[in-house]
mmCIF file of the N, C-alpha and C atoms, coordinates in Angstrom:
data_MODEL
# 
_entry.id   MODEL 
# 
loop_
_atom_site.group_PDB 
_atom_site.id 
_atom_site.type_symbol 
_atom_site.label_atom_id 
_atom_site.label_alt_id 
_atom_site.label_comp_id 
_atom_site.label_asym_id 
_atom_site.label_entity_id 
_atom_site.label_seq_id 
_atom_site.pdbx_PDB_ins_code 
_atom_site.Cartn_x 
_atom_site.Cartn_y 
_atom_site.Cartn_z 
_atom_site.occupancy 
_atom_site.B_iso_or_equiv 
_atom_site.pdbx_formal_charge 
_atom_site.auth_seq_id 
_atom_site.auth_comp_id 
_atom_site.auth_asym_id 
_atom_site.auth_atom_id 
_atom_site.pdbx_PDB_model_num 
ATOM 1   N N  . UNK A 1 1  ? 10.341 66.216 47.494 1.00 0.00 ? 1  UNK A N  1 
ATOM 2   C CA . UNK A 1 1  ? 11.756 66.106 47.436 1.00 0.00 ? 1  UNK A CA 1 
ATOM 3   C C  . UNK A 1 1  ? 12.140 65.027 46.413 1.00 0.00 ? 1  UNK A C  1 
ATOM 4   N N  . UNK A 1 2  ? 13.145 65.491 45.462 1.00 0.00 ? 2  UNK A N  1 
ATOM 5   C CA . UNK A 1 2  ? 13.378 64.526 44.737 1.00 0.00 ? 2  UNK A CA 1 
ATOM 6   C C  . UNK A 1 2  ? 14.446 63.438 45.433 1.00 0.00 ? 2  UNK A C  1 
ATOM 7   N N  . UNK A 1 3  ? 14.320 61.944 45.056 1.00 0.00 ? 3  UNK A N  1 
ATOM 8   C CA . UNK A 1 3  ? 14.665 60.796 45.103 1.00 0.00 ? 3  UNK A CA 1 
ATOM 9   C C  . UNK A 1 3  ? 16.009 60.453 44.218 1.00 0.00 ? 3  UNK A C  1 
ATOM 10  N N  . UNK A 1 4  ? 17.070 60.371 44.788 1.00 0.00 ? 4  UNK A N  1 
ATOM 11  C CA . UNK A 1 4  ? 18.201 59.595 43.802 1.00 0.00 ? 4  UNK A CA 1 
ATOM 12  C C  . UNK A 1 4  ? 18.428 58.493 43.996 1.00 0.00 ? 4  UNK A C  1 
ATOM 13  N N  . UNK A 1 5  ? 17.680 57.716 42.454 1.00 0.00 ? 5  UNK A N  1 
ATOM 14  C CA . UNK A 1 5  ? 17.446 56.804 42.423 1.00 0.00 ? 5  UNK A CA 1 
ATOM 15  C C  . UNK A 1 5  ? 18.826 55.873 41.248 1.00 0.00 ? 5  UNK A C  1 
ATOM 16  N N  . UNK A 1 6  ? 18.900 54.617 41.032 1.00 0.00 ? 6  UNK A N  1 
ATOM 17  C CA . UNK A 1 6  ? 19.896 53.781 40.833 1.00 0.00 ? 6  UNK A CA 1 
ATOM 18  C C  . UNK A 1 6  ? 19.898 54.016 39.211 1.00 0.00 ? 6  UNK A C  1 
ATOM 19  N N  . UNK A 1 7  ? 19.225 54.739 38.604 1.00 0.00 ? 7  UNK A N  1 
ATOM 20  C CA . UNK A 1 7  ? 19.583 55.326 37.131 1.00 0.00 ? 7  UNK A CA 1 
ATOM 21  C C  . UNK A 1 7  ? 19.856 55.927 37.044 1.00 0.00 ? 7  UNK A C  1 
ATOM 22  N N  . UNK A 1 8  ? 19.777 57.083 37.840 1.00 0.00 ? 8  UNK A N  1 
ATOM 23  C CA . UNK A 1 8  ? 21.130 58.521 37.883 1.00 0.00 ? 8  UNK A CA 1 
ATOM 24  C C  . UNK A 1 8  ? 22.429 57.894 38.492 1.00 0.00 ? 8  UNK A C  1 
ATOM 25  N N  . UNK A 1 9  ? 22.751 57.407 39.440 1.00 0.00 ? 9  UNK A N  1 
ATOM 26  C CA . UNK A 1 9  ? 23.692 56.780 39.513 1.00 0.00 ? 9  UNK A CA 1 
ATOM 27  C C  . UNK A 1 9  ? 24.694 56.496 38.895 1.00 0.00 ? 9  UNK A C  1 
ATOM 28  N N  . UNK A 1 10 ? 24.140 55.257 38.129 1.00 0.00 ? 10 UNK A N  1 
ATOM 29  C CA . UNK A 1 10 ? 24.923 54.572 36.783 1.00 0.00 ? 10 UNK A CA 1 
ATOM 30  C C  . UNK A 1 10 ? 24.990 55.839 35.837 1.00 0.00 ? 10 UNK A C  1 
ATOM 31  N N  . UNK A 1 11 ? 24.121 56.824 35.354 1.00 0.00 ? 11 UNK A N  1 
ATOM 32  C CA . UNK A 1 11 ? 24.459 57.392 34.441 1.00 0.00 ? 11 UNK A CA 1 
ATOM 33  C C  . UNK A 1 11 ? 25.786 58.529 35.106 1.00 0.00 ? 11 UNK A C  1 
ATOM 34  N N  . UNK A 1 12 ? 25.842 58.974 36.177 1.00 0.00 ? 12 UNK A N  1 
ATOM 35  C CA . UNK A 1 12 ? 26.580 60.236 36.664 1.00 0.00 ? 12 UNK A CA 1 
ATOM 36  C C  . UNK A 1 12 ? 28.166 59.117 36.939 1.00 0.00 ? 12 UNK A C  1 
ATOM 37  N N  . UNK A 1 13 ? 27.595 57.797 37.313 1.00 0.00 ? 13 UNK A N  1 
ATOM 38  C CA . UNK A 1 13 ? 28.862 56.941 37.368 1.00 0.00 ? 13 UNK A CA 1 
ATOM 39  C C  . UNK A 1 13 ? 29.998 57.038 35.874 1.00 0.00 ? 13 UNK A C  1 
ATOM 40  N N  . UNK A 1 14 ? 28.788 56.720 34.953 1.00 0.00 ? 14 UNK A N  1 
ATOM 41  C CA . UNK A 1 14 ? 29.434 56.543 33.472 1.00 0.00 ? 14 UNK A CA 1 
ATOM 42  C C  . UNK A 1 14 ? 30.028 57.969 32.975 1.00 0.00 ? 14 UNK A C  1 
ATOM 43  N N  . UNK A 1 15 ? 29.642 58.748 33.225 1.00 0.00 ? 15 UNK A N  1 
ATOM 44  C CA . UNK A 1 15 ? 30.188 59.961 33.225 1.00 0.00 ? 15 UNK A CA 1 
ATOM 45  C C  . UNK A 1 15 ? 31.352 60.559 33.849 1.00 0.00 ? 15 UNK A C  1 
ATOM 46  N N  . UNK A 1 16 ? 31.151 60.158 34.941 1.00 0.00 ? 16 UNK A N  1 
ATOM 47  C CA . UNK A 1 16 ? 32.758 60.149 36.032 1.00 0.00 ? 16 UNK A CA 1 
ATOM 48  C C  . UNK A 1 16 ? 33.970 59.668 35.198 1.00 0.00 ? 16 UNK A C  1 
ATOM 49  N N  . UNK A 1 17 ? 33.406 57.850 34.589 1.00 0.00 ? 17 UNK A N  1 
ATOM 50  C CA . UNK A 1 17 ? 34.287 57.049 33.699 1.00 0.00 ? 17 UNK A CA 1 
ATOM 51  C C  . UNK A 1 17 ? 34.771 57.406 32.779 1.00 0.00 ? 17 UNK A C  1 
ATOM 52  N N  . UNK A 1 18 ? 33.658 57.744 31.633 1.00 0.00 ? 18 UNK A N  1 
ATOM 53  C CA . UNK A 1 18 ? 34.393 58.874 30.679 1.00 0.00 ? 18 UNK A CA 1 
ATOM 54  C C  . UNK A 1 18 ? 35.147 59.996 30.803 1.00 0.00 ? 18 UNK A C  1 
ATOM 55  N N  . UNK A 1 19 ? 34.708 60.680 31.609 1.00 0.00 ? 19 UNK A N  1 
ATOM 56  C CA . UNK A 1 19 ? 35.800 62.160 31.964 1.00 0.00 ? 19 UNK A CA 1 
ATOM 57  C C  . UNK A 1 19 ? 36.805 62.044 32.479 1.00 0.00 ? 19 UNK A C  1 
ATOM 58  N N  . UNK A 1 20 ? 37.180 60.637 33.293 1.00 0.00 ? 20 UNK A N  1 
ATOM 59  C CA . UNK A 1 20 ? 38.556 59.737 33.393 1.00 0.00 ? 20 UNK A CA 1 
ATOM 60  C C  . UNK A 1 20 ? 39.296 59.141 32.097 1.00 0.00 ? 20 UNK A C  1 
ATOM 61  N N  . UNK A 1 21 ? 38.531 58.683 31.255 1.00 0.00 ? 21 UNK A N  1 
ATOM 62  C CA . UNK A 1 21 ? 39.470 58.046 30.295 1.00 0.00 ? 21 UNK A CA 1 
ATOM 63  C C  . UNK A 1 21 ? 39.570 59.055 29.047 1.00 0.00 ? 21 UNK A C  1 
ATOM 64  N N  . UNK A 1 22 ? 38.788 60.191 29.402 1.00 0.00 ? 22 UNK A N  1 
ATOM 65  C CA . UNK A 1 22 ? 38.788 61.343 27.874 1.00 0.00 ? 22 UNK A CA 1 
ATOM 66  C C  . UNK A 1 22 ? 40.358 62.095 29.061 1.00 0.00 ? 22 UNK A C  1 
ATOM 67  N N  . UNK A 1 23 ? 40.310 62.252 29.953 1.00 0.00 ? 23 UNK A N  1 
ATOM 68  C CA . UNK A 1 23 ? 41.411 63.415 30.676 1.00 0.00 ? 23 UNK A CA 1 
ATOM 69  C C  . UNK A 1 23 ? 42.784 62.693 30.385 1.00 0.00 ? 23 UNK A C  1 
ATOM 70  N N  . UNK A 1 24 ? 42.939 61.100 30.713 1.00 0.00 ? 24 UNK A N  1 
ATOM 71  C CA . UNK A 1 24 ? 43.995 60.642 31.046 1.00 0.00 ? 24 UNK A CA 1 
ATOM 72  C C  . UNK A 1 24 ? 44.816 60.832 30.134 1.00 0.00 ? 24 UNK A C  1 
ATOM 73  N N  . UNK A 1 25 ? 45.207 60.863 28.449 1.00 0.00 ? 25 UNK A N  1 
ATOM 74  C CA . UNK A 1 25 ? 46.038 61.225 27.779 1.00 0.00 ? 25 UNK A CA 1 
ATOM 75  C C  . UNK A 1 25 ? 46.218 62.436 28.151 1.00 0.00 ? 25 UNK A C  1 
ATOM 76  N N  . UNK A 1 26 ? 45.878 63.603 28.129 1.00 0.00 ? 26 UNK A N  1 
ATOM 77  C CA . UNK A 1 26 ? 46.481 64.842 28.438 1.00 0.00 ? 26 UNK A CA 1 
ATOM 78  C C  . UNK A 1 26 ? 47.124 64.713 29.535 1.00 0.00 ? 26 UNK A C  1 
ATOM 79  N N  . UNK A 1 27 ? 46.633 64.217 31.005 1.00 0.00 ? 27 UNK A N  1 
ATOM 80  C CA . UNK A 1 27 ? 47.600 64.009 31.896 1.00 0.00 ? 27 UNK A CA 1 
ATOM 81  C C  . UNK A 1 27 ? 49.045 63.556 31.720 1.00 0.00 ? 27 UNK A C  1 
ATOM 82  N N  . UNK A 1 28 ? 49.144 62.542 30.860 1.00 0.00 ? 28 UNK A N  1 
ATOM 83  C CA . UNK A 1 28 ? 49.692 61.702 30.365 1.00 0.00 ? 28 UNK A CA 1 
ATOM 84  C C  . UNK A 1 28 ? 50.828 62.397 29.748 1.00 0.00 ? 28 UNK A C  1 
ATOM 85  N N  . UNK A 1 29 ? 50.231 63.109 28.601 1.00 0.00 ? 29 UNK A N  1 
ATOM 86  C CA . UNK A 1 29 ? 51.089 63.827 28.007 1.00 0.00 ? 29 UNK A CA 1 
ATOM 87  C C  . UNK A 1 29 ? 51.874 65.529 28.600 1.00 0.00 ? 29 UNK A C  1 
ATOM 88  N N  . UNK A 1 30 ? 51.153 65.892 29.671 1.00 0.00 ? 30 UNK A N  1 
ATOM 89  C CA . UNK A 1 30 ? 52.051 66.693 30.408 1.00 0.00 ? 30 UNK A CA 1 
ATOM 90  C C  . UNK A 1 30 ? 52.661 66.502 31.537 1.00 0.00 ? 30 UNK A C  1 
ATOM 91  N N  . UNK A 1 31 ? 52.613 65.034 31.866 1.00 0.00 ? 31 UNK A N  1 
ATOM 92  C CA . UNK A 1 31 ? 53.864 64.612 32.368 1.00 0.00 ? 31 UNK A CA 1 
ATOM 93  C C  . UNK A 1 31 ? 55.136 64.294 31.262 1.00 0.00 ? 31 UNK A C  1 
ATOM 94  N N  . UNK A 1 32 ? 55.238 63.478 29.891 1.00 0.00 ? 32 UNK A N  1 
ATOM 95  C CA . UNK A 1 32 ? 55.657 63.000 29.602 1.00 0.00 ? 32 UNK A CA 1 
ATOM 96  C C  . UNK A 1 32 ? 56.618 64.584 28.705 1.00 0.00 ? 32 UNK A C  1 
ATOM 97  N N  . UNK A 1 33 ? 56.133 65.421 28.757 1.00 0.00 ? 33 UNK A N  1 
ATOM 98  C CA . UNK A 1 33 ? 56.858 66.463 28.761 1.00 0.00 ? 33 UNK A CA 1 
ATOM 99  C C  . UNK A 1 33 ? 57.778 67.034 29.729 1.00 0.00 ? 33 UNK A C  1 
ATOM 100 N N  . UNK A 1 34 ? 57.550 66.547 31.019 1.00 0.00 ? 34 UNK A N  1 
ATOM 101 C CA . UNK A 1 34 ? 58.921 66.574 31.861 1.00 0.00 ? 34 UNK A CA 1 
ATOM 102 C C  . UNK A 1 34 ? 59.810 65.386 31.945 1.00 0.00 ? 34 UNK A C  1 
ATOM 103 N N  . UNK A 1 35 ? 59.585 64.289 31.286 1.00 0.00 ? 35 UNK A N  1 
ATOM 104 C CA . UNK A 1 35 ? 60.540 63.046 31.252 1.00 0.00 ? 35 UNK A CA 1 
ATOM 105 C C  . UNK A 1 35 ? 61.487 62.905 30.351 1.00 0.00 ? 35 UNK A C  1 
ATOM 106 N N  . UNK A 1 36 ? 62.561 62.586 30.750 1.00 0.00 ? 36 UNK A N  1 
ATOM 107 C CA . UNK A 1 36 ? 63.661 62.120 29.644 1.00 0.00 ? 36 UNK A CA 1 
ATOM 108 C C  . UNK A 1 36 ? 63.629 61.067 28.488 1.00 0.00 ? 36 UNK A C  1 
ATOM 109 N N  . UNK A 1 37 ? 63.772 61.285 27.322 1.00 0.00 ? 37 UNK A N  1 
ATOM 110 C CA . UNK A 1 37 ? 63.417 60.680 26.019 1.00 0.00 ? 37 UNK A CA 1 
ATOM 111 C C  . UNK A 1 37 ? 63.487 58.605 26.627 1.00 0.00 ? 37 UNK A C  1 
ATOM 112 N N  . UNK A 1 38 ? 64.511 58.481 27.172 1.00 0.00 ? 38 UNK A N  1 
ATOM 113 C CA . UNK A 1 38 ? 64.470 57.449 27.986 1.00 0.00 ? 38 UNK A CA 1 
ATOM 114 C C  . UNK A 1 38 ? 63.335 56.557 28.623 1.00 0.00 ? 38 UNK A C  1 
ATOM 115 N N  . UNK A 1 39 ? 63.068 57.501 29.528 1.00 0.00 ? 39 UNK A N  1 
ATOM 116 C CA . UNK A 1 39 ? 62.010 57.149 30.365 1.00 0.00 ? 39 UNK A CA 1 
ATOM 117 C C  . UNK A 1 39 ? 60.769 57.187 29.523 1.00 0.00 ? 39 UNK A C  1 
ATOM 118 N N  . UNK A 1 40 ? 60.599 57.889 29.094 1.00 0.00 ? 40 UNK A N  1 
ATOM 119 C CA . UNK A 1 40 ? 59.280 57.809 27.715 1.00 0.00 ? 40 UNK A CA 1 
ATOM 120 C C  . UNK A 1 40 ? 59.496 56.378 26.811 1.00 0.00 ? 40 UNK A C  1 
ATOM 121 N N  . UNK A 1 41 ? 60.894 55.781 26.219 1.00 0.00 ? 41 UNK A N  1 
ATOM 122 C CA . UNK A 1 41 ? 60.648 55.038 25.267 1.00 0.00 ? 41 UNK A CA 1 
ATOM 123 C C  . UNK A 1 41 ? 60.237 54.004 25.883 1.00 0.00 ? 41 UNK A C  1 
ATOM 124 N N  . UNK A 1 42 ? 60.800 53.519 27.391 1.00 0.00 ? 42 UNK A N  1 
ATOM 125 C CA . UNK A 1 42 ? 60.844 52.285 28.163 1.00 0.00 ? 42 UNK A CA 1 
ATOM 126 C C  . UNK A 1 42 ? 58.877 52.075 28.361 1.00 0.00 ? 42 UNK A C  1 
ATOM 127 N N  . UNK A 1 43 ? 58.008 52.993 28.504 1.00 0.00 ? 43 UNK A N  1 
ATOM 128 C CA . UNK A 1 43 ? 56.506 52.851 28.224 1.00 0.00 ? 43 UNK A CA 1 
ATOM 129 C C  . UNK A 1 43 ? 55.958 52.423 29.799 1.00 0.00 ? 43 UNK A C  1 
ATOM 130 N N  . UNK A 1 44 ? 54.939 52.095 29.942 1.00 0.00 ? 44 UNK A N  1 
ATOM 131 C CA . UNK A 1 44 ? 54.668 52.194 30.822 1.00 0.00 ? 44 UNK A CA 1 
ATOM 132 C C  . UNK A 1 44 ? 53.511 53.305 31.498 1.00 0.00 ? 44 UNK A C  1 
ATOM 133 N N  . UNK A 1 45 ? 52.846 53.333 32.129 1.00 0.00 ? 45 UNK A N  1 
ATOM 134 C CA . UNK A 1 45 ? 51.825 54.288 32.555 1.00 0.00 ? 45 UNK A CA 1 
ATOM 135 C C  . UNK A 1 45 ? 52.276 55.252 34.157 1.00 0.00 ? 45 UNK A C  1 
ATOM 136 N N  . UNK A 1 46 ? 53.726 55.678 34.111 1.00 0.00 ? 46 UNK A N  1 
ATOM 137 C CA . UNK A 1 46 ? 53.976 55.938 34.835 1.00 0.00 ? 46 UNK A CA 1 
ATOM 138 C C  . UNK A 1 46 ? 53.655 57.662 34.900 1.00 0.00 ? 46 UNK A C  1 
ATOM 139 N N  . UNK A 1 47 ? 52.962 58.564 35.628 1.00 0.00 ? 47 UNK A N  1 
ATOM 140 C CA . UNK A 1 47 ? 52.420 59.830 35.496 1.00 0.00 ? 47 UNK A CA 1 
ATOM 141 C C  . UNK A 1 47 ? 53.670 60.679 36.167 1.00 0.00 ? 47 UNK A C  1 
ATOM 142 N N  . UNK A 1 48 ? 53.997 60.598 37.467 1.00 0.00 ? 48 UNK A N  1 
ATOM 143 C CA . UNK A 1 48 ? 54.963 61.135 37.830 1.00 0.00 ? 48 UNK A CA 1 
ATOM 144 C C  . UNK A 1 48 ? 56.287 60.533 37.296 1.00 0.00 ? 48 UNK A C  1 
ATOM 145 N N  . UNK A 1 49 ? 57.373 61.559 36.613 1.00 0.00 ? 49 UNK A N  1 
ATOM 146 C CA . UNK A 1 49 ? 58.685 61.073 36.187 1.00 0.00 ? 49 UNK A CA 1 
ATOM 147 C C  . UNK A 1 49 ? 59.543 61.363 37.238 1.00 0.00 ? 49 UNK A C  1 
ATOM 148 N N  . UNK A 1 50 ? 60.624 60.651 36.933 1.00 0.00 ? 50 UNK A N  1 
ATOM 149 C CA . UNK A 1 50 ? 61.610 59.885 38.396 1.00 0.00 ? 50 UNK A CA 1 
ATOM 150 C C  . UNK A 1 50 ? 62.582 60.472 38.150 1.00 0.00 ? 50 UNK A C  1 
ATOM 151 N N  . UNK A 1 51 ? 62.954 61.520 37.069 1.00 0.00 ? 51 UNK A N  1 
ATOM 152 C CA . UNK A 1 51 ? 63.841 62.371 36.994 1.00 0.00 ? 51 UNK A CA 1 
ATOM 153 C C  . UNK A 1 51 ? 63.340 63.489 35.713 1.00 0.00 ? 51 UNK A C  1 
ATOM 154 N N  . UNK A 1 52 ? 63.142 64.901 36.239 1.00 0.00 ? 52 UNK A N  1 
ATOM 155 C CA . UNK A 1 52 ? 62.192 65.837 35.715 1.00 0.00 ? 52 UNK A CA 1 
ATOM 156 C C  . UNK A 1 52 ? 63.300 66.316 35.103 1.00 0.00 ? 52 UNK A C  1 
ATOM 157 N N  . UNK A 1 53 ? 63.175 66.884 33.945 1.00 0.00 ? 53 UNK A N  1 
ATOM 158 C CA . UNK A 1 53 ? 64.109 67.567 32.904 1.00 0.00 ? 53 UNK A CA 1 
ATOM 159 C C  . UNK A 1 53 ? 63.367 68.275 32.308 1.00 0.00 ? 53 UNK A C  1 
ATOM 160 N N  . UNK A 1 54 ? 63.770 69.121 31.755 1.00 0.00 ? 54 UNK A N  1 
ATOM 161 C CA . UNK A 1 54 ? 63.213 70.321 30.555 1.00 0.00 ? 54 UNK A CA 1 
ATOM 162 C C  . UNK A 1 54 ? 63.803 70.150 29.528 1.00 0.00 ? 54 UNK A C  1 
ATOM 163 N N  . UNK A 1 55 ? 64.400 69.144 28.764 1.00 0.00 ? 55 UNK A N  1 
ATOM 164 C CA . UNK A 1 55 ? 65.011 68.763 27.642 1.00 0.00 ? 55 UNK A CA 1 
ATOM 165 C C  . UNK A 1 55 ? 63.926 69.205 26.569 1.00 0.00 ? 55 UNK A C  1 
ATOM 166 N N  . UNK A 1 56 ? 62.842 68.438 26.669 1.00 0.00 ? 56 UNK A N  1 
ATOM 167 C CA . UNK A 1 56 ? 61.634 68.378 26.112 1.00 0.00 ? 56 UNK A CA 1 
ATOM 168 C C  . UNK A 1 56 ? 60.917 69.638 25.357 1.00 0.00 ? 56 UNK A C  1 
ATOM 169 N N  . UNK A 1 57 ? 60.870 70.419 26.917 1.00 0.00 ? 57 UNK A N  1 
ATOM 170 C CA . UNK A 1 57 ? 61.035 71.533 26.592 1.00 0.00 ? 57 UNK A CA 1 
ATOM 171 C C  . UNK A 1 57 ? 61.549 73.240 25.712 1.00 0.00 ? 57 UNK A C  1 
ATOM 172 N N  . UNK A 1 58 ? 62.999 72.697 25.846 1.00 0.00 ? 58 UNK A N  1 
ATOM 173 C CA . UNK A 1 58 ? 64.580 73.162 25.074 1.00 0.00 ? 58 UNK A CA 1 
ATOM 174 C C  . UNK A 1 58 ? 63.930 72.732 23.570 1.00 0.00 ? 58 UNK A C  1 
ATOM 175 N N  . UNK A 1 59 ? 63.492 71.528 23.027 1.00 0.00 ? 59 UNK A N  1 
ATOM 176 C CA . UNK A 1 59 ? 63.616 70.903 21.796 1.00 0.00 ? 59 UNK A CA 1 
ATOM 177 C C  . UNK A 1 59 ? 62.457 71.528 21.189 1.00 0.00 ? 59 UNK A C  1 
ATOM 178 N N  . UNK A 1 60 ? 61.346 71.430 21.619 1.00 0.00 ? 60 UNK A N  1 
ATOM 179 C CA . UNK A 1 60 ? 60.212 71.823 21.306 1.00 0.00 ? 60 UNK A CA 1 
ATOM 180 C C  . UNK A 1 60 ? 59.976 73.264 21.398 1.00 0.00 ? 60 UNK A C  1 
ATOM 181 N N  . UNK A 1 61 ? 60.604 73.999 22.052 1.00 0.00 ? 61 UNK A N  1 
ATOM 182 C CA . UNK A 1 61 ? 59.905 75.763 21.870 1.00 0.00 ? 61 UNK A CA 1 
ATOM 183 C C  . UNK A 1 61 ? 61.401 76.555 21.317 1.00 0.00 ? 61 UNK A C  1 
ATOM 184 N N  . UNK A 1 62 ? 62.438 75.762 21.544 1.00 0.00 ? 62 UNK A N  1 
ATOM 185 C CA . UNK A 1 62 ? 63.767 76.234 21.219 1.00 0.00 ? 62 UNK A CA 1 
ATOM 186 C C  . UNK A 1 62 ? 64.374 76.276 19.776 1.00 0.00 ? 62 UNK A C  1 
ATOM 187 N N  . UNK A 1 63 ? 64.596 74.929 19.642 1.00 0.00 ? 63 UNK A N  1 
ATOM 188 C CA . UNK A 1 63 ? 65.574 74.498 19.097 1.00 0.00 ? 63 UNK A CA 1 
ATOM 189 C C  . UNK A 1 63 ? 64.336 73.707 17.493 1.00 0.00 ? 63 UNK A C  1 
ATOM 190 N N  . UNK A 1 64 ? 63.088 73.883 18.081 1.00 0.00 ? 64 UNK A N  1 
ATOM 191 C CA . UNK A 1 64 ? 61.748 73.537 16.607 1.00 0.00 ? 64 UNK A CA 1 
ATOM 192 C C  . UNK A 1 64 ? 61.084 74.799 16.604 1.00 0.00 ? 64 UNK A C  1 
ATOM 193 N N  . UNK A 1 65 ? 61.315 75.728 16.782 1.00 0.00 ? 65 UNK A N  1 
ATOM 194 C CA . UNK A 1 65 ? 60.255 77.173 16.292 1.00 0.00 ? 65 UNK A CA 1 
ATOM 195 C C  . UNK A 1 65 ? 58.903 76.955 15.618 1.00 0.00 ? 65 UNK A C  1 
ATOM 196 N N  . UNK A 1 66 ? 59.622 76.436 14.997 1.00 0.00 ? 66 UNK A N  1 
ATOM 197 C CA . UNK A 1 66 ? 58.802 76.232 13.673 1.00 0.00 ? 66 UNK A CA 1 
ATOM 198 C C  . UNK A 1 66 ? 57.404 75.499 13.731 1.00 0.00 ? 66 UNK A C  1 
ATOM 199 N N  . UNK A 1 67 ? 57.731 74.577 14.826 1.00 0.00 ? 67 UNK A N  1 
ATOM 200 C CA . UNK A 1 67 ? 56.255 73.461 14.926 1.00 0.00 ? 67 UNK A CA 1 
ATOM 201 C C  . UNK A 1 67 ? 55.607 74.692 15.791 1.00 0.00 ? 67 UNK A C  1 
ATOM 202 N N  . UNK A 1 68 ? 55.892 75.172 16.526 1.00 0.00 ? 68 UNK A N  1 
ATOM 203 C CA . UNK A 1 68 ? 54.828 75.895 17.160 1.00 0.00 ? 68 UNK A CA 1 
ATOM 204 C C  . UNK A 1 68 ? 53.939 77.182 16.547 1.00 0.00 ? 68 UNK A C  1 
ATOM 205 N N  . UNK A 1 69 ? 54.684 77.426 15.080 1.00 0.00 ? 69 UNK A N  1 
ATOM 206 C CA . UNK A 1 69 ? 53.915 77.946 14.520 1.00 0.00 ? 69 UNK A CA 1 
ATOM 207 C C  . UNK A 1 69 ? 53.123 77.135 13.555 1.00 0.00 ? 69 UNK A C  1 
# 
């Protein structure tokens, strides 16, 4: 039977770490797509927004066509 020993550990640990700090901008950034231009400039690491809007939304697939092509 294999043994899990304190070098898999640290390595499956460091891995956990990275796949936390490689995810967190995307999280990041699809919250900050439901927040009001406001609440975005004020900064902060806040994930859930305190008032959800689709402004963001409207600007970017609406009213910019163009970037999405």
């Amino acid at each position: 039977m294999n043994r899990f020993n304190g070098s898999k550990a640290i390595f499956y640990a460091s891995l956990i770490f990275y796949a936390m700090i490689t995810i967190l901008p995307f999280i990041w950034a699809f919250s900050a797509f439901f927040k009001p231009l406001e609440e975005i400039l004020i900064g902060g690491l806040s994930f859930i927004p305190k008032q959800a809007t689709l402004d963001n939304y409207n600007q970017f697939f609406i009213e910019q066509p163009s970037f999405v092509r």
